[in-house]
N, C-alpha and C positions, 0 to 999 in steps of 0.2 A: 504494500500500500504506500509506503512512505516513496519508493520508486515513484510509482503512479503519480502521485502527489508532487514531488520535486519536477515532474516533464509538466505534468498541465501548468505548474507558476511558473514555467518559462513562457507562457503565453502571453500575449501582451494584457493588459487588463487584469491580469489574474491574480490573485496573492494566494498567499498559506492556505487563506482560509475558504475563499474559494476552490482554489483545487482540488481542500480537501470535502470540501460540498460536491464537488463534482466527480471526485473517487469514491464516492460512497455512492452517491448515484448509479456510477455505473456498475457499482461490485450488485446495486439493488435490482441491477436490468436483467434481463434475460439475457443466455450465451449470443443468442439468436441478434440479439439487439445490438448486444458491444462487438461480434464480428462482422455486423455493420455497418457501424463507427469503425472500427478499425480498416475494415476493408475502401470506405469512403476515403479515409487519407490517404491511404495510397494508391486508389484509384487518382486524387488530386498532383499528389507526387509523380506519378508515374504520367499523366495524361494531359498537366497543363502547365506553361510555358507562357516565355512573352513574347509577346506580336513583333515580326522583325520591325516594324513601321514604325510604330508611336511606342510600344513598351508596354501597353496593357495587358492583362492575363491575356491568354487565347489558347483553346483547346486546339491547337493546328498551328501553321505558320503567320497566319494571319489571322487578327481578331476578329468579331463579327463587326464592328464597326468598318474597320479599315477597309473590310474586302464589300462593303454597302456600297454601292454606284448611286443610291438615291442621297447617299450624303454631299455636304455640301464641300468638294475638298478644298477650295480656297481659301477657308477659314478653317485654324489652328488651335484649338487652346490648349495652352499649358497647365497642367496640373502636377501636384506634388505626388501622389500614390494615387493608384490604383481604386480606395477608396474616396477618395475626392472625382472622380471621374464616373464612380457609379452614383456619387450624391447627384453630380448636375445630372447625368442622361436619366434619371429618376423625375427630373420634371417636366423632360419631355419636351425645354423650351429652345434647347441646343441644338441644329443639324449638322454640324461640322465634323473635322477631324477634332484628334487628340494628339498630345503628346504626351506621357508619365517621364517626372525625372526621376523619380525613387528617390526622394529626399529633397531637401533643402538646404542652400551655400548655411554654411556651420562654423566657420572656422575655430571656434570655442573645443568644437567635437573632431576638429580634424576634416571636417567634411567641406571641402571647395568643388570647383565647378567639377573639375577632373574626375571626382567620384560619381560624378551625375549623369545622365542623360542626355547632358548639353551639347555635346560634339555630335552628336547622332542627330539634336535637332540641325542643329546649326548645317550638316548634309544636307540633309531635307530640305530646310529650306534653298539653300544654293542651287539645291534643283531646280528651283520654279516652279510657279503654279500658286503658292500662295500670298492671297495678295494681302491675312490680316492675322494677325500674333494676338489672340487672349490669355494675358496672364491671369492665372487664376489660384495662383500659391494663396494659400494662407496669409490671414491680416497679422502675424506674427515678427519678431527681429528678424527670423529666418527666412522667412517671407518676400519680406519686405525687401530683403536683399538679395534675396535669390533675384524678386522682379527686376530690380533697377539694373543688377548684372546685364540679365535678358536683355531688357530694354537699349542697353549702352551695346549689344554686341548684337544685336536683331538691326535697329535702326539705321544703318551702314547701307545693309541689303537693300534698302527702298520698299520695303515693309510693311504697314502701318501697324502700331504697336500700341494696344490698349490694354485696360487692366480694369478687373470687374470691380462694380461698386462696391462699396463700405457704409457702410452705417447702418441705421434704428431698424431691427427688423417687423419684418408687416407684422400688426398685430401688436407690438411693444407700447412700453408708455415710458416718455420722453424721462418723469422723473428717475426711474430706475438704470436710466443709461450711462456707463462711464464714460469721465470724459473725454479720454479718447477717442471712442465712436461717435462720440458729440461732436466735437471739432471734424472727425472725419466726414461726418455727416451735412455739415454747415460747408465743410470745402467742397463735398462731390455735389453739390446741389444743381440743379439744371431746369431752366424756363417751362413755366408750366400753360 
C-alpha cells in the first residue's frame, strides 16, 4: 500500500492524503475495475504522443485539430500545456490552429526558451501561411514573459501578434477583484 501511495503523490495535485484516499479506493474496487485502470495507463502510455505540428497530445502523428481542413490555419494560438488548449477549444469560440510550449520562460527554474517549444514554432511560422500569433500563456510572471519573448521574436516575421484579454471575469463583482486584474482591466478596455 505505502508503494501505491508514494506513485499516486507523485501526481500533480495529489498529496499523502489523497493518495492515500485513492489506495484505498482502489484496494475497495473490484480486480475487474483496477485492471482497468491499470490497463487505461498504459493503453495512454503506449498509444499517445504529441502532434509533430503544434505539440498537443495526439493518438497518431497528427492531432485531430491539426489534421481539420475546416480549421482556420492562419491563425495560431499559443498556449502553455496541453491543458490550456483543451480549456479554450471547450468553448467552442476558437477555429484556428495551436501551438503547446510545455511550459513557460522560468528562469528562476532553469526553464528559458531553449526548453520550450519555441524553435519548432518559430519553423512554423517561417513557413508561411500564418498571418496572426494568439498569445494565450497565462496572466502569471511566467506568462507574462514567456508572451513579450514571443512577441519580441514573432514581430520581425510581419506577423501580427496579439495577446488574449485580462480582466473581471463574466459574472464577477468588481468589489472582490485584485488589483491587478483591476488595472488590467481598466488598461484592456475597448469602445463600446
Amino acid at each position: 500500500m505505502e508503494d501505491l501511495i508514494d506513485k499516486l503523490a507523485t501526481l500533480p495535485g495529489i498529496g499523502k492524503k489523497t493518495a492515500a484516499r485513492l489506495a484505498l479506493h482502489i484496494l475497495r474496487t473490484s480486480s475487474d475495475d483496477a485492471q482497468a485502470l491499470a490497463r487505461s495507463i498504459l493503453r495512454v502510455k503506449e498509444r499517445i504522443g504529441l502532434c509533430r505540428i503544434c505539440f498537443n497530445i495526439a493518438e497518431g502523428e497528427l492531432c485531430s485539430i491539426c489534421s481539420n481542413s475546416q480549421r482556420d490555419h492562419s491563425l495560431v494560438c499559443v498556449v502553455e500545456e496541453p491543458s490550456d488548449l483543451m480549456a479554450i477549444e471547450q468553448t467552442g469560440a476558437f477555429k484556428g490552429l495551436y501551438h503547446v510550449l510545455h511550459g513557460a520562460i522560468a528562469p528562476l527554474d532553469g526553464v528559458g526558451p531553449q526548453e520550450l517549444k519555441i524553435a519548432e514554432l518559430m519553423d512554423r511560422l517561417q513557413n508561411g501561411g500564418v498571418a496572426e500569433v494568439i498569445l494565450a500563456t497565462n496572466p502569471t510572471v511566467e506568462g507574462d514573459a514567456t508572451s513579450l519573448y514571443l512577441a519580441k521574436v514573432i514581430k520581425p516575421l510581419g506577423i501580427t501578434v496579439t495577446r488574449i484579454a485580462q480582466g473581471i471575469p463574466a459574472g464577477g463583482d468588481i468589489e472582490y477583484v485584485d488589483s491587478k486584474t483591476m488595472t488590467r482591466s481598466l488598461e484592456g478596455r475597448r469602445e463600446v
